[in-house]
Structure formats: C-alpha cells, structure tokens
N, C-alpha and C positions, 0 to 999 in steps of 0.2 A: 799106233792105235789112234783112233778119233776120238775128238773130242767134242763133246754137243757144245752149244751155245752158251748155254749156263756155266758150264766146268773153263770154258776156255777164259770166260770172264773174271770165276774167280781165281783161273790163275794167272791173269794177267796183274789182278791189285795184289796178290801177294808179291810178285815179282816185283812191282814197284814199292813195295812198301819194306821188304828186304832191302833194297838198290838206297833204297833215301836212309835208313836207318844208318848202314854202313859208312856212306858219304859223309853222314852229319858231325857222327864221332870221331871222324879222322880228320887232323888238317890239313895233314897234309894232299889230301883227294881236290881239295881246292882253292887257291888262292886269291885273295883280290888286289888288285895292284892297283896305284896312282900314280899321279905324277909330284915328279921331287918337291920333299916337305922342306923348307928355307927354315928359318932361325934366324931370330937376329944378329949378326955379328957374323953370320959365318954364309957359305956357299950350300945353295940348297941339294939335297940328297935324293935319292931316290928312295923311298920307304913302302913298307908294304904288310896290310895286315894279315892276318890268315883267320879266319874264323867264319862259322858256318850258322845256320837257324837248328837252333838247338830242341829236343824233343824230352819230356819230361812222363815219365809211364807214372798214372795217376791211385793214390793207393799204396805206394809203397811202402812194403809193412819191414824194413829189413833194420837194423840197431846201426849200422854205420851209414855215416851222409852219403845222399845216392851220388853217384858222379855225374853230372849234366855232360861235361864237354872240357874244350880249351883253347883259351886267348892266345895267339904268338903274332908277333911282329919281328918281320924281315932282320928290324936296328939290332933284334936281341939276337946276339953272338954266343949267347948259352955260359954267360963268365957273369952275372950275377948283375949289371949294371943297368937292367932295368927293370923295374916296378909297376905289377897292374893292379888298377884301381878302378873297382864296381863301384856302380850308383842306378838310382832308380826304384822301381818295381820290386818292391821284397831285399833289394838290396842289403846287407846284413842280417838282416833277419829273418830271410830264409834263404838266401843265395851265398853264398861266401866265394872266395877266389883266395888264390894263392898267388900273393902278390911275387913271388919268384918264378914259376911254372907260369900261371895264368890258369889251373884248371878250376872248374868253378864247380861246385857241391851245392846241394838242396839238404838242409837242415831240418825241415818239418815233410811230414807226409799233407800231398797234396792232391784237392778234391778238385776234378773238372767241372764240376757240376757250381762251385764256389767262385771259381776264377777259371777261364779258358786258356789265357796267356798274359804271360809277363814282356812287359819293353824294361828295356835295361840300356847302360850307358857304360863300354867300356874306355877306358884311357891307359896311355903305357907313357909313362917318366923315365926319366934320365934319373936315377937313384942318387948322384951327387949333389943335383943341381936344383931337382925336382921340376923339371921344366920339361913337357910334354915334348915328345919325340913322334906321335903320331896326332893326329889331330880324333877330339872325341870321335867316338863312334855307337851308335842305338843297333841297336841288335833284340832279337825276342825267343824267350822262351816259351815254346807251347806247348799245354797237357796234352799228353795223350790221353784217350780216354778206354775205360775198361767197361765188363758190364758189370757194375756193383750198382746198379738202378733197378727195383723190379717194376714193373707196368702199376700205374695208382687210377682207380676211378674217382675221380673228382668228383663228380655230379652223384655217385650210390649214395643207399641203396634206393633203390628203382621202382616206382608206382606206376601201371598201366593199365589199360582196359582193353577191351576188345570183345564187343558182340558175341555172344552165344550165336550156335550152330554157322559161325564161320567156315568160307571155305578154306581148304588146306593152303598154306602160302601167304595168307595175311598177315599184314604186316602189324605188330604190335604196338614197340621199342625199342630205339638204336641206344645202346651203351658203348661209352667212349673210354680207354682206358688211355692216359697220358703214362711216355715213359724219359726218365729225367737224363737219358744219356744221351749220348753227339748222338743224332740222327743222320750226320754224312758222312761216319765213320762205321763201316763193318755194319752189322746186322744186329746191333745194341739197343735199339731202336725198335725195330722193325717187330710189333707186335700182330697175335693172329689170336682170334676169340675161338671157344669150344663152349659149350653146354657141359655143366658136371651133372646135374641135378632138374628135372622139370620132364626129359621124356617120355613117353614117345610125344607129349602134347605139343612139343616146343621144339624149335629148332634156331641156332641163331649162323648167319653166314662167316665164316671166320676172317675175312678182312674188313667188313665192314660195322661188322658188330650190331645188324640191323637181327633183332626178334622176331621170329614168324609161326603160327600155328602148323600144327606138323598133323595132326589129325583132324577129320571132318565133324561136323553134328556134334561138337561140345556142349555136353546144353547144363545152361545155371541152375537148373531145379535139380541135377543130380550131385555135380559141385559147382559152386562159384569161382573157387581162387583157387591157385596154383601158387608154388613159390618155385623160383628159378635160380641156381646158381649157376653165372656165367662167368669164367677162367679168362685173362688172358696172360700171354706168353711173351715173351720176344726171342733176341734170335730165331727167330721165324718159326720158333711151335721147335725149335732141334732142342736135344739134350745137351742141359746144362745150359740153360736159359732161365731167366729167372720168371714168375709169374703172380701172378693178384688177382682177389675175385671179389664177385660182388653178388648183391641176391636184387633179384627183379620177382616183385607182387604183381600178379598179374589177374585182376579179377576181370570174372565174366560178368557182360550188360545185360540187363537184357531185353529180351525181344518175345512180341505177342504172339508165341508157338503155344501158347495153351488156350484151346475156349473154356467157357466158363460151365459146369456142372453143376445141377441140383443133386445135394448128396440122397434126395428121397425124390419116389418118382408121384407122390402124393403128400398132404399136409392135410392137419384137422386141427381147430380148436375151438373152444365154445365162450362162447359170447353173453353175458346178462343183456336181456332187451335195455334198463336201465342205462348203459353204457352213451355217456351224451355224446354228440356230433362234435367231428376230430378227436375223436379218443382213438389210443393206437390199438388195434386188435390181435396184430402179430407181427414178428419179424422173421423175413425168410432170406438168405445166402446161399446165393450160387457160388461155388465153389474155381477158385482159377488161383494157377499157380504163379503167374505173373503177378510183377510187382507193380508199381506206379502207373505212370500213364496207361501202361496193358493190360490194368487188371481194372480199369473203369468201366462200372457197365451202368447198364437203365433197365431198368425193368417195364411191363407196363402189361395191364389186363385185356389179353386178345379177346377172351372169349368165356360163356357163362351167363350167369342171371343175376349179377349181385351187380354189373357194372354202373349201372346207376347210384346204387349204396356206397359203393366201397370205392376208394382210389389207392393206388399203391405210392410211392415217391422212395429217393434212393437217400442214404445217410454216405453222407461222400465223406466220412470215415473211415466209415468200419465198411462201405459198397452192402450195406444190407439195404434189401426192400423191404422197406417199412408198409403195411395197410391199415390204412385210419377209416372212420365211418364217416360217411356225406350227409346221410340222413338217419331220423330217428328210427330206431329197430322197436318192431312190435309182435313178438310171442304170435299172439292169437289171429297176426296178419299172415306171417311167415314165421316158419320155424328154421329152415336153413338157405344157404346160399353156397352156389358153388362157381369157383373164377380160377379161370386158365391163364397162368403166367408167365410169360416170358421173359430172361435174362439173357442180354448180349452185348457184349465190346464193344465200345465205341471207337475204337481206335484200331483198325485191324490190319494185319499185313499182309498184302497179296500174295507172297510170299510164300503162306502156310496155310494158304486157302484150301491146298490138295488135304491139308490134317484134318477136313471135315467143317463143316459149320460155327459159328465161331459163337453162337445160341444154345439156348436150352430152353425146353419148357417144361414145369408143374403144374399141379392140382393144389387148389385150395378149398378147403369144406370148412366151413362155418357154421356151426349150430348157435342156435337162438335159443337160451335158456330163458325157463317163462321166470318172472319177478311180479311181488304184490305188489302191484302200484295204486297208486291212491287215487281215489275216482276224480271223472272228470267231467267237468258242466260240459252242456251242450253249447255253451257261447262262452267266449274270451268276456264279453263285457254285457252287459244289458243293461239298456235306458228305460227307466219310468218317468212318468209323469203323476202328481200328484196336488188337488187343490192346496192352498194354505188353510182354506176352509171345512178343510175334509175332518172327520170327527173320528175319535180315538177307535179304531179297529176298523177303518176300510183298510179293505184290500188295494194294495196297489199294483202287486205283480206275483209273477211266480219264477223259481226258479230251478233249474234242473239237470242233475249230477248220474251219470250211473259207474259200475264197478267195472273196469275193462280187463278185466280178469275174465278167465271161463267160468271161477266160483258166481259170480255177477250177485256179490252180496247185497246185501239193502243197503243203503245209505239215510244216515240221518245229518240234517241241515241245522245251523247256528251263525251267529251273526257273531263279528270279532269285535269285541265292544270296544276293542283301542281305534276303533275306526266309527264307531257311533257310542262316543263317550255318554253324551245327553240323554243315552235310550229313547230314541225319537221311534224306533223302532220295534218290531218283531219281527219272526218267523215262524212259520211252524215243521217241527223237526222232521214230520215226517214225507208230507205233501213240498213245500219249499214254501206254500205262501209267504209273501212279503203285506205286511198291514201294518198303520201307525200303531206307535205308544202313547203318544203326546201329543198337546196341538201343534201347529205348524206357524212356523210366521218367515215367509219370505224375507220381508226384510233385515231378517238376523241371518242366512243363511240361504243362498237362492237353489243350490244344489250339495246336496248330500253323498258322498260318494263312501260306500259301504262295501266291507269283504264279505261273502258269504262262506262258512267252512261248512264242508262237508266230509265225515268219517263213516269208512266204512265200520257195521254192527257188528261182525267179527271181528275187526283188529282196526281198535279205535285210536293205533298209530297211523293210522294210512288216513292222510288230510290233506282233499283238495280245497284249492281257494279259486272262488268267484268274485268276479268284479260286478258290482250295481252303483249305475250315476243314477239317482234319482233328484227330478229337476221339480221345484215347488214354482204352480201356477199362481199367479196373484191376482189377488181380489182385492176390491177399492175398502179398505179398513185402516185409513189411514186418512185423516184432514188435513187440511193443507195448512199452511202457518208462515211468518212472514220468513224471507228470505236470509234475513241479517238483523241482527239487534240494531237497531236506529237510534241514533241520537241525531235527534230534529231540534232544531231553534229559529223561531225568530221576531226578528227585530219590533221593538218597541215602535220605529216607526214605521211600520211594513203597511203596504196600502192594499184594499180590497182584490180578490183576483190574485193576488201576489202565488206563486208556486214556492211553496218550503219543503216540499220532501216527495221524494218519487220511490215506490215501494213495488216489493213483486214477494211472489210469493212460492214454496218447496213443497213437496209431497209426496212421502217414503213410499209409494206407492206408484206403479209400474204401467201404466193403461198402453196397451197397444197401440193407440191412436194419438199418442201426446197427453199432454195434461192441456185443459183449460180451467183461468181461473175467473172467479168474479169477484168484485169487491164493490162494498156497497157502506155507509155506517149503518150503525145498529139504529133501532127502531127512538132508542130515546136521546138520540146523537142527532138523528136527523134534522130536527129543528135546531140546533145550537146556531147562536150566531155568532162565534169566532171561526170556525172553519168549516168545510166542505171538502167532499172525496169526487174523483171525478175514476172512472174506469177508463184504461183507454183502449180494453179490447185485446191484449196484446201481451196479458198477463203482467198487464204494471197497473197500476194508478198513482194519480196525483193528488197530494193532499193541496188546498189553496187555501188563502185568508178570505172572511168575509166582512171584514170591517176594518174602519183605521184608525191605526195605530192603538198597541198593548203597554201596559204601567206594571213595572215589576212591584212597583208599590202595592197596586191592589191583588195582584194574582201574578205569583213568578212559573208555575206548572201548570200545563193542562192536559188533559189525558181525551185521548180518543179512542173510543170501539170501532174499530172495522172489524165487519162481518166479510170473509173471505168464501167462498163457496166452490168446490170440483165439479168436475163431470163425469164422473164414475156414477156407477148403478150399481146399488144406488148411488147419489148424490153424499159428498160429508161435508160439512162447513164448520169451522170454527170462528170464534170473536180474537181478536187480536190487538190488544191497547196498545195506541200508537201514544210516546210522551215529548210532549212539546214544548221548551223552556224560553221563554221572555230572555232578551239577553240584550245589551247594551250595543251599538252596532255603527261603525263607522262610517264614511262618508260613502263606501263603495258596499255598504251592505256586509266587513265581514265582521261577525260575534265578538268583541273585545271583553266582555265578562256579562256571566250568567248568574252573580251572584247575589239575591237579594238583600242579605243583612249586608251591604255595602251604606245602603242608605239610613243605616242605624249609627253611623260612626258620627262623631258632632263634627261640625262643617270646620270644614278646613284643615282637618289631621287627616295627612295624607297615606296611604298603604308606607312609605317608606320608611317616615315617623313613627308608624306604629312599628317595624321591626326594628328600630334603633332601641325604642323603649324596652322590649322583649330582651335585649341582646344586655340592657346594662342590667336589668332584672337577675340575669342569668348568670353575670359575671358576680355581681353582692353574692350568690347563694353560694358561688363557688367559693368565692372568701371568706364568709362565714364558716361555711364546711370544714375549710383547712386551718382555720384558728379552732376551731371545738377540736378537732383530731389532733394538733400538735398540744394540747393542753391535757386533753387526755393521757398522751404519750408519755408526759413528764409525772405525772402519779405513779404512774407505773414504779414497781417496784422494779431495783436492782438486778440486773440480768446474775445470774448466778456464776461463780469462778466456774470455768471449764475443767480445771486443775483437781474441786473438789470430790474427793472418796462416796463416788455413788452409790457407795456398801451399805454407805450412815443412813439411806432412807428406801422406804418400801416405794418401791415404783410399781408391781401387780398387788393387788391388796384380795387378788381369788389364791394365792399361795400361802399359807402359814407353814410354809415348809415340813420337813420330816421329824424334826427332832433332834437329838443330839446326832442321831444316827444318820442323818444325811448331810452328806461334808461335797455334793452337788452344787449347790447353791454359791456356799460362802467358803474360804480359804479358813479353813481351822485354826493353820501352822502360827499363824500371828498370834492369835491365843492361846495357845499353848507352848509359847517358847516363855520359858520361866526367866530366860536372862533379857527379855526384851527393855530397853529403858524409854520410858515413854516419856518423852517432852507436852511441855505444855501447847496445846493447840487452838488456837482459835477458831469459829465457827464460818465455815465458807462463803456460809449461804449471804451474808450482812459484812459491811464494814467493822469490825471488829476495836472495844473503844477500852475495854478492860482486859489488862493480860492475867491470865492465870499463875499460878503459881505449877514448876512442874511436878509432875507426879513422883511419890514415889516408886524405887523399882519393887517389882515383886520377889519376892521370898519362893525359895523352890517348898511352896506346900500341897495338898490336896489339888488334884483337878479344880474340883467341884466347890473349893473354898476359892480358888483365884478367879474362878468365872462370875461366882456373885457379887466380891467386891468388885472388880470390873463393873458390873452389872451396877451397882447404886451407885459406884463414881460419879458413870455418866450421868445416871440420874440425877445425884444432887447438882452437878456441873451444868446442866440444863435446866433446873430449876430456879438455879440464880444467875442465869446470862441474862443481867438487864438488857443483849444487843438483838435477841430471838426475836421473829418475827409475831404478828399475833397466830402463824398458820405453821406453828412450830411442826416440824417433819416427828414423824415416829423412828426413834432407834431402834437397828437392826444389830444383835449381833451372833446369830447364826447357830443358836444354842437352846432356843425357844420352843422346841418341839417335846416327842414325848419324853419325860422322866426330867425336866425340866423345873427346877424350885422357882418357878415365879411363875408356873403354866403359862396358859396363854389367857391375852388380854381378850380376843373375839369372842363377840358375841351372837357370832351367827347360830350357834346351838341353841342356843338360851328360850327362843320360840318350841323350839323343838323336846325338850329336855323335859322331865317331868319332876325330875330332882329342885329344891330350890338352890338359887345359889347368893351368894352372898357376898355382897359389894362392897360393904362399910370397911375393907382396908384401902380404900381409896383415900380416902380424908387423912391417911398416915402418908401420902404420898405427897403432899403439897399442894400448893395454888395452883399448878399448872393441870393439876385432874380437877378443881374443883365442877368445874361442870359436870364430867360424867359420875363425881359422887351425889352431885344432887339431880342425873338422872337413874342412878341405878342404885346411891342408899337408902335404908331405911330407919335406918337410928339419926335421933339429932342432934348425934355430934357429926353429922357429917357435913352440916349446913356450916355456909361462910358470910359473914356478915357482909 
C-alpha cells in the first residue's frame, strides 16, 4: 500500500519514539564502559556503568510511585555488596532509588509545564567500606509531555473596527491564542482558529488567526457592532484536542454614504416686523445619517428676495441652519420674503458619489406680521437756534412725527421734563411747535438738548422720542469787570511814574470777534493826584504813581474807579475800585508790612515784646483757672458709696408707682418676711458718726401693722440722723400706692383737684417737713420758731 507524505512522517516519529522508549527502560540495550577505576591500595579494575536518559510521562495520576528506570554497575555481582546513592534535582523528594537494585521511583505527580528535566547524580559504594567503586556520575530525567494544556488568549477579549461597506476580505483582527504544552513534541501545540459565532459577516483564517469581513456593503446605519466568538484548538483542530475562546467587538466606522435630506420640501414661519436685527427667525436641519466628520454640513441662501435681509449660519452642534435678520423688517414695506436653501457635506467621498448628490435644497417663506409701533420723527436729531434775547413765546422750531402703521393715527407731541428740568420750554401738542417758556441766558447754559415725545391718540402707549439741540445765540448783556481780585501796594517811598499794578479785565459774554476793552478812571478820579491809569490797547492797563512818596501816617488806603468799557452793541461798561495800600518797603521795593496801627505802639517795644507780654498774660489766666476749679472741687460733697441700696431713694420722681398692688418696681419679699432681723445700719450717703441701736425683730402680726411700723421707724431714724445731708433723699418703700395708710405725699393733683386738702399733719412729722408745713398749712400750730 502507499503511503503520502504526511502518513509516512507520522509513522516514522512513532517508530522512533517506540525504539527510544524501549531502549531507555532496559539496561541492559546499552552499556557505557571506561577505562580501569584504581583505588588506593589496590590494582586498578575495569568498571562499568549501565544506565540510560531516563523519560518521565507527565500527569501521572496512578497511587503507587511511578518506576523511572535503573542504575547497575558492571562491580555489582547481584550478592548485596553494593549500594546506590541519588543526589541532586528532586533527589529524595521526589526521586527515590533503591539503594540495593538501583531502580529509581518518582514520588509526586509531575507537571512539564513546572519543570522540563531533572539532572541527578548517581554514585555506587562498596557497602563495607563505603568507598565509591565507580566514579560520580549526572544523568537526567526528562518530562514527557501530555496534552493537559488547552489554547489561552492572553490579549482577549477583543475590540476592532473596520469601515462600513467594506469589501469582502478585509482585514479587521488577528487573535493569538498561546498554548502551554512542548511545542516539539507531537501536535500539543499545534493550534488552528474556527469562528463559533459572528457569521456569515466574518470569517477568521484558521492558522493565522487574522479576522476578515465575509460579506460586502455592511453599512453602520442598519447595524454598527457585531460580536464574534472565535475558538481555538490544538492537536491540529482533531478530536480530543483541547480548545479556548474568546469574543472579538467588532464595530462598524463610518463612512459619508449618506447625503444630507430636508425632511420637508418647503418651510413657513411668521415673523413680528418688531423682531430687532440678529434675532434668530428659524431653525432648519437637513437630515443625514452619518455621524462626525460626514454628517458636517453648511448651509447657505442660493436664491430668493430676502437675501439681503436674512443670512443663514450652521450651529456646529446640533449641524442646524440657524436664519437671523440683517436688517430692520417693515410690515407696510414688505409683507413676506421667500429664500432657497441649500444643505451639503463638506467632507465627501468619491467613493459614493454614484449614491447621488451629496446636497439638498428647501423653501423658506417668511411672513412679516404687522406690529403697532410707535411713531417716528422725520429726523434722528434737530438743531435750533435761538436768541438769549428772544422773549417768552418765540417760536423756535418745529418738530415732526407720523404713525407708521397703515392705521396713520394722529400723533400728539410733549416735551420729557427730565431733560428740560427749568421749563425753559414748550411745545405745542398738536402742530410740534417748539417756543420759549423762560428767558434765556447763555451764559448759564449755551445749549439745551431736549427729548421730544410723541404718542400716538389711539394708544397712548406707543411713544416715540425725538432729539432737539437747541443752541442760545449771545447777546452783549454782560459788562466786563476786572480779571482777578487785586491786592495792590505801594511803597511809601515810591517815586512819580512808578508802575504798581497791571490790570486786564473778563466778560461772560461771547462776541464773535473777540472782546475789546477800554479802561479809563471815572470822571471824579481823573484829577487825583496820587495816581493815574494808562490803557495799553491790548486789554491790560497800568495803574502808575503821580507823586513822591506816601505816609501811612496820613492815609494807609486808597481806592480807585476804573471805568472799564466793551465793544459789543451795544457798548456795557462798568466802574471797578481798584484798592491800594501804603506799605512799608525795603531796599529792593518788596512790601515788609502794610499795617498802620504799627505806628501807635510807644517807641521801642518791639512786635516780639509784645508777644512775650501776651503769652505770660495767658499763662496767669490759665493758673488762675486751675486754682478756682481745684477749690471748687474740694466743696464738693462726698462721692456716694457705690455699695449703697439705690432702693432707699426716688431716682424718676414722674413714677409714684402702683400701689400695694405692684410688686414691679420694688422686691416685696424683704418686707414681708416676718423672721427677717434687721441690724442697725448706717446712712450711705455721709460718713456715718453715730451708731444706732439695732432694731428689734418683728413679731409675725398683721401685714399692714408691720408695714407701718417699718414705715415710722425709718421716719423717726431719719429725723434724728444729725449725719443727713441738708438734701436729705425721700424714702422709698414700695408700699405707697393705692390703699396705702400714709397715701401719697405728691402734690401734683392738688392744682387739679377741687376737693380741699389738708396739710396740718405735717407739723406732727418733725423738723425735717417743717418747710413744707409752712408751705402747705394752715393752722398755727404748724409754724416753727
């Protein structure tokens, strides 16, 4: 029979892999020899080991230790006298030997995948002497290996892309599955991929594990993602191979296969004319089922009558065309407008050029609702002109509004008084006249700038406003006057001709041509003979001296009229006193004092003498001062103990309290505690020079018995305090009101009252009331000698 290529290979590695197995476990298939092993003491031998590379099957699951193989040496004559002895790699604890035989056992189950091969060190002794009979020898044990690995994908699970309407065969993602067994033993290894899951879209190559589209025109708008389970195998995909999977995401891109759609083939909305410029009007979207970069579009207005009005712009959000207004819309100008739109891709692929145009156009209709709007002047601003001299009701101008509505109501005009506070003005409501209220005076005011309102008569919420500058023309109504307040001086010895002061002069008044002044003195100035005015033409003058030398002795002021004159039309002049003081004057002419009572002081007491005099003046009064105020201070009565019971005196004397009945005011509970023992107390208010005797305690009887004796205690205790001031305080004890047996002392009723009342128990009360019984008794026993 033939054999192909393939068959004859695998049965050449079985044959060799039987042939080595056999050889390995038997020793006697093969011997190793050397040359004669010596010993000390003795003639050297010929020795010889037997042992082969031993093979260990990985995974063995079986209760007794697996056999590996077996050590022999030539020396051993099978009579017990010699001993092997393992070392190394697992030695004991996982290799054993049988130090009689030589055969050696694997104690634990053993993973190829953990360890590949063990090196080991066998030795054979002389069992009497313990003295090696061969010399060491390394040797190795190798796993075999099984397929107990199945295929792992390290890198899953699996994220990929791949373009929408791909063609078939592209490639996506390669997935790698690792498998942990010998790769140059048998077909344990040898892994092949399959697709479970993702057909017919998908296909993956089975050695390579590379992902590829298995069908044409996928397109993301119907679905995006896919999920794929891809298998792999080893022993080459045969049964009884072990296998692992993994899942591959596989989303579709996408790509600009859709143009963009208006979902209507026309559009309408209505507009208030009102609507001010850049206000949005509408928003329109074309329709496109691409995402990002292929769903960008621009819109823009091909065609229509509104393209001057209106512009469109895109909101790179949401790809809507937004249309705003450019210019003001006007009802009664135009009522609608109509603008052809275009939306299309900016980004487009040649690609899918054949799927038709990658644009779209609409209709836009805009209607122009009419709105009341509020009338409007025929001019943004209007300039007047108006004399300062003009008299209350010229006319100055007119101004003029109408209704830009089709109603074209009437309008009535008013002036906004927060803009002509003064009421310098009027109007008239129905014409627009502008005419004064007031007189005028430029120079408060050169221009007047006024709102004019106007409402229309039907709906006197609809208010336009007008602007009026009106400009006030000037007239010469103003004299001129000097420039500066002057202070002039001079010198006692000032010689004829001398210049002391140069003067010019102002004029709230406005003349087109400049100002000119004149200056001249007045009529009864003219002749004086200390000074003279000179004009110099030029809107100055100079005043000069006409004689020598001035004495503050006989005249320390002089006063001069200048008569000052404009040249307006007409002409205004005013008189202007110029004042001139005599002043003391040193070598180079400057003023050292202007004061005439200097030469009143007696000769020889100099300004500085006289402040020294002044300063000890001032200091006596201060010393005096402070002796009268510390002498005062010491009369002064005794500052009163801070300590003492503020209760003992009336500090509001508008309160006479409630009565018994109001317990407000004053702490009842003192007086009324029956067991209270009251020691003797001295008066706060004074140094205190006689002590009392203390009181008795009170007896538990009557309220209204303990409150009275209380009550005249203090009395008489106060009546004989030689330490009272003469501004003895009134006692308070908080019991004085109505239903009270002593009433009340005030006499604030007493003007009031019509009853008489009667005072003569005062005189029963002591010295300390005699005054008020000899203001208010009438019997003469109440008099005190």
């Amino acid at each position: 029979m033939k054999l192909g290529k393939v068959e004859f290979c695998h049965f050449l590695q079985i044959l060799a892999l039987f042939l080595c197995l056999s050889g390995m476990n038997q020793a006697e298939l093969s011997r190793s020899r050397s040359k004669p092993y010596f010993q000390s003491g003795r003639t050297r031998t010929k020795r010889s080991w037997v042992w082969n590379q031993f093979f260990v099957l990985e995974e063995y699951m079986g209760t007794d230790p697996l056999y590996v193989g077996k050590l022999h040496s030539d020396v051993d004559k099978g009579d017990g006298s010699i001993k092997y002895i393992l070392s190394g790699e697992g030695a004991s604890s996982i290799f054993i030997i049988d130090e009689n035989t030589g055969d050696i056992h694997a104690t634990k189950r053993l993973d190829r995948e953990e360890q590949a091969y063990y090196t080991l060190r066998a030795q054979a002794l002389d069992r009497l002497t313990n003295k090696p009979v061969e010399p060491e020898s390394e040797f190795v044990i190798k796993i075999q290996d099984i397929n107990d690995n199945e295929p792992k994908f390290l890198d899953g699970p699996y994220t990929a892309g791949v373009p929408e309407m791909s063609p078939v065969g592209t490639s996506v993602v390669q997935v790698t599955a690792t498998d942990a067994d010998d790769p140059t033993y048998g077909n344990s290894a040898r892994v092949v991929y399959s697709i479970l899951q993702g057909q017919p879209y998908f296909s993956v190559e089975p050695k390579t594990g590379v992902i590829k589209t298995a069908l044409p025109n996928m397109d993301r708008e119907a679905k995006d993602q896919y999920l794929l389970v891809i298998q792999a195998k080893d022993m080459v995909g045969q049964n009884g191979g072990l296998s692992g999977t993994t899942s591959v995401t596989v989303t579709l891109t996408d790509v600009n296969d859709n143009p963009p759609r208006f979902p209507r083939r026309s559009y309408q909305y209505n507009v208030p004319e009102s609507l001010p410029v850049s206000s949005v009007v509408a928003r329109i979207k074309a329709a496109d089922a691409d995402v990002g970069p292929n769903a960008v579009m621009e819109y823009k207005i091909v065609d229509g009558d509104g393209l001057g009005v209106f512009k469109i712009s895109v909101d790179k959000d949401t790809q809507e065309g937004i249309i705003t207004i450019q210019k003001e819309l006007d009802f009664e100008t135009k009522t609608s407008y109509t603008l052809r739109i275009e939306a299309a891709n900016i980004h487009v692929d040649p690609r899918f050029l054949s799927l038709g145009p990658f644009s779209d156009m609409t209709t836009v209709k805009i209607i122009i609702e009419d709105v009341d709007e509020p009338p409007v002047f025929t001019s943004r601003l209007y300039s007047m002109v108006v004399s300062e001299a003009a008299k209350v009701g010229t006319i100055i101008g007119t101004v003029a509004a109408h209704d830009p509505d089709a109603s074209n109501s009437p309008v009535r005009y008013s002036i906004d008084r927060n803009t002509d506070l003064e009421r310098y003005f009027n109007i008239d409501a129905n014409s627009g006249v502008i005419t004064t209220a007031k007189a005028l005076d430029r120079e408060t005011n050169a221009v007047h700038n006024i709102t004019v309102l106007a409402m229309e008569s039907q709906n006197p919420a609809q208010i336009g406003r007008g602007y009026v500058a009106i400009a006030i023309l000037d007239i010469n109504d103003n004299a001129p006057e000097f420039a500066m307040e002057y202070e002039t001086t001079v010198c006692e010895n000032a010689q004829p001709g001398q210049v002391i002061q140069k003067i010019s002069a102002i004029d709230k008044d406005d003349p087109p041509n400049g100002h000119q002044f004149y200056f001249s003195l007045t009529a009864e100035a003219a002749n004086n003979h200390n000074f003279t005015l000179q004009d110099n033409k030029d809107n100055t003058a100079t005043v000069l001296t006409r004689r020598n030398g001035f004495r503050r002795q006989e005249q320390s002021v002089f006063y001069l009229p200048i008569f000052i004159v404009d040249s307006g039309s007409p002409s205004l002049s005013s008189t202007n006193t110029l004042t001139i003081r005599v002043c003391d004057c040193d070598a180079d002419g400057i003023a050292q004092t202007c004061n005439a009572e200097a030469y009143i002081l007696p000769a020889g007491l100099s300004t500085g003498a006289l402040i020294a005099i002044l300063a000890c003046v001032l200091t006596l009064l201060v010393l005096v001062l402070l002796i009268v105020t510390m002498r005062r201070r010491k009369k002064e009565p005794l500052i009163f103990d801070e300590e003492r019971d503020i209760r003992e005196n009336i500090v509001r004397y508008d309160d006479e309290g409630g009565g018994e009945e109001d317990t407000e005011a004053f702490d009842m509970a003192a007086l009324r505690n029956l067991n209270i023992i009251r020691d003797t107390k001295t008066r706060r208010d004074v140094t205190p020079e006689i002590q009392f005797l203390s009181r008795p305690t009170f007896k538990s009887i009557p309220d209204n018995v303990i409150f009275r004796e209380f009550i005249w205690e203090r009395l008489k205790e106060a009546d004989v305090d030689p330490c009272a001031p003469p501004y003895d305080s009134l006692q308070t004890y908080a019991f004085e009101g109505n239903g009270s047996v002593a009433e009340s002392l005030s006499s604030l009723d007493s003007i009031s009252s019509n009853s008489d009342q009667n005072y003569d128990y005062l005189s029963d009360w002591g010295p300390r009331f005699k005054r008020l019984a000899d203001m208010y008794g009438t019997g003469p026993d109440c008099l005190y000698s």
